[in-house]
N, C-alpha and C positions, 0 to 999 in steps of 0.2 A: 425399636424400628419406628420410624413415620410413616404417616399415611394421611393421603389426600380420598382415601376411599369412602374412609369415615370421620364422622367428626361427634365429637365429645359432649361439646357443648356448643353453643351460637347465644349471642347475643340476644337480651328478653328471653333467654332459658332460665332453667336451673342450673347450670353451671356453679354458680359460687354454693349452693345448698348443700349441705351434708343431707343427703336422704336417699334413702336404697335404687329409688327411679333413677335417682343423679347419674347413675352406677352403670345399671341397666345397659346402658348404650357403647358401653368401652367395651361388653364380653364378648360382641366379635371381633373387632378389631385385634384385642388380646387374644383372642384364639388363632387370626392366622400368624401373626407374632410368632407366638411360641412353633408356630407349622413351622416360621421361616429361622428357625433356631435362636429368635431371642425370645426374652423373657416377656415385654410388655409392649406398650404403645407409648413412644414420648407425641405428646397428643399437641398437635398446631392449631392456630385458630382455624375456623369452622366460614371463614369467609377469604383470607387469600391463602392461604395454608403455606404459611410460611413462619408466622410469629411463634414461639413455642411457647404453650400452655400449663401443662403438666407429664409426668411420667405414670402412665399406671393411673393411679388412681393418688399420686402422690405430687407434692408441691415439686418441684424439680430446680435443682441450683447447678450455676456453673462456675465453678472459680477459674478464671479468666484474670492471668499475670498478678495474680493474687488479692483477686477482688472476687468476691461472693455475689453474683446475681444471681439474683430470680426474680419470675416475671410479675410484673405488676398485676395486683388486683382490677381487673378489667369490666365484671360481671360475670367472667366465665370460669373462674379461676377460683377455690375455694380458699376463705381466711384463713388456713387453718391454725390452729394451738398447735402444733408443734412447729410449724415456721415461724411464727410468732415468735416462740420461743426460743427458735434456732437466731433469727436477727438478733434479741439481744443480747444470747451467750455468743455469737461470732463477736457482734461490734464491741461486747466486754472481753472478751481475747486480743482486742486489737485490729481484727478482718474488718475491712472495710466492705460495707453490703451495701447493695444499689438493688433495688427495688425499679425495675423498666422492663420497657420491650425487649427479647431478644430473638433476633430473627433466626431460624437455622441455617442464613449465609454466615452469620458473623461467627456461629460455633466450627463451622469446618474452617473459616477464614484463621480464626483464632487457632485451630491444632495445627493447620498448615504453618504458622509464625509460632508455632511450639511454644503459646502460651496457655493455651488449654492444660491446665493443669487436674482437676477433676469434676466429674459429676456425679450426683446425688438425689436422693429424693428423700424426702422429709413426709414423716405423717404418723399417727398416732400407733399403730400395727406394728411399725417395721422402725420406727423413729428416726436410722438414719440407712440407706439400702445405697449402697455405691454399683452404680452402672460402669461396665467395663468394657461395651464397643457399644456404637449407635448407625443402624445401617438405616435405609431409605427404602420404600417399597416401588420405586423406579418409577412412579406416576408423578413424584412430583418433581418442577423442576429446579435444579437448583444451581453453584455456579460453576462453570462450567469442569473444573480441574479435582471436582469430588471424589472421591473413591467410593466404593460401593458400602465398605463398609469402615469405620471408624473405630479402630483401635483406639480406648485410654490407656493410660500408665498404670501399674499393677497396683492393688491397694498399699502395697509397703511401702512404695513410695507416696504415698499419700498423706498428707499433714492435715486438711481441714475437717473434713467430712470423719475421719478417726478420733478427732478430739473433740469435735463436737460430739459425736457417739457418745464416747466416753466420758463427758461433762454432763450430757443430759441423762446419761444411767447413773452416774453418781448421785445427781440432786436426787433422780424417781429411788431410789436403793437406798438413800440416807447415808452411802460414803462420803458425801461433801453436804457442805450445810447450803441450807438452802435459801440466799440474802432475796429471793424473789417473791415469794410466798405461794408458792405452785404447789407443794406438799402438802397434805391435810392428815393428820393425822385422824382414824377413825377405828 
């Protein structure tokens, strides 16, 4: 769910830091979330509350007509290792990934032209957690022929976000060898 209630991060924060404070400031947000029966917060920027940031506490991708974005590193937005590592097992599978802004117009614009084809969240915990509706906490505004709430396509139909799964638990399990050097043995 979004929300213009709260906000994550702002610009000259800790936004991009991994550290427990970072964190601190999503558990309300995430708590009326789950009140309003979803899971987390896909968190927008923190000045027009439109740009979208992150999901939860995770990097958040949308394959949009079979392109992999997520949003750019802004300040507020953490590097993290496993997007890191998702970019260059996508773009070594052939996905093309863009790394930009993306507004929450262009995501419902994009399901309404039934090119929305999935989203995800990426992060070290969960490595790849597939979102399956995205609704809106009705403060913010958006354009005008929205639905309240945003059904995706069921994970089986799902091609990116499963193989990617399944690519990054191979290398971490030592089912596939690992040409990157992410693996240590210890």
């Amino acid at each position: 769910m979004t929300t213009s209630r709260y906000v994550r991060a702002y610009p000259g924060g800790t936004g991009e830091a991994k550290s427990a404070g970072n964190y601190a400031g999503s558990l309300l947000g995430a708590r009326e979330a789950k009140a309003r029966g979803y899971d987390n917060v896909l968190w927008l920027d923190g000045i027009e509350h439109r740009s979208i940031e992150e999901c939860g506490t995770m990097n958040v991708w949308f394959v949009i007509d079979g392109v992999a974005v997520t949003p750019e590193l802004t300040g507020t937005i953490l590097a993290g290792t496993t997007r890191k590592a998702s970019m260059q097992i996508l773009r070594d599978m052939g996905i093309k990934v863009e790394e930009r802004r993306i507004d929450i117009d262009e995501v419902w614009k994009a399901h309404a032209a039934g090119k929305l084809e999935e989203v995800f969240g990426t992060g070290t915990a969960a490595t790849v957690a597939h979102v399956d509706r995205i609704g809106h906490d009705g403060s913010v505004e958006f354009i005008a022929d929205m639905p309240e709430d945003l059904p995706l396509p069921p994970i089986s139909e799902r091609k990116v976000g499963p193989a990617l799964l399944k690519r990054l638990n191979d290398i971490r399990t030592g089912l596939a060898e690992d040409p990157y050097g992410w693996v240590m043995h210890v």
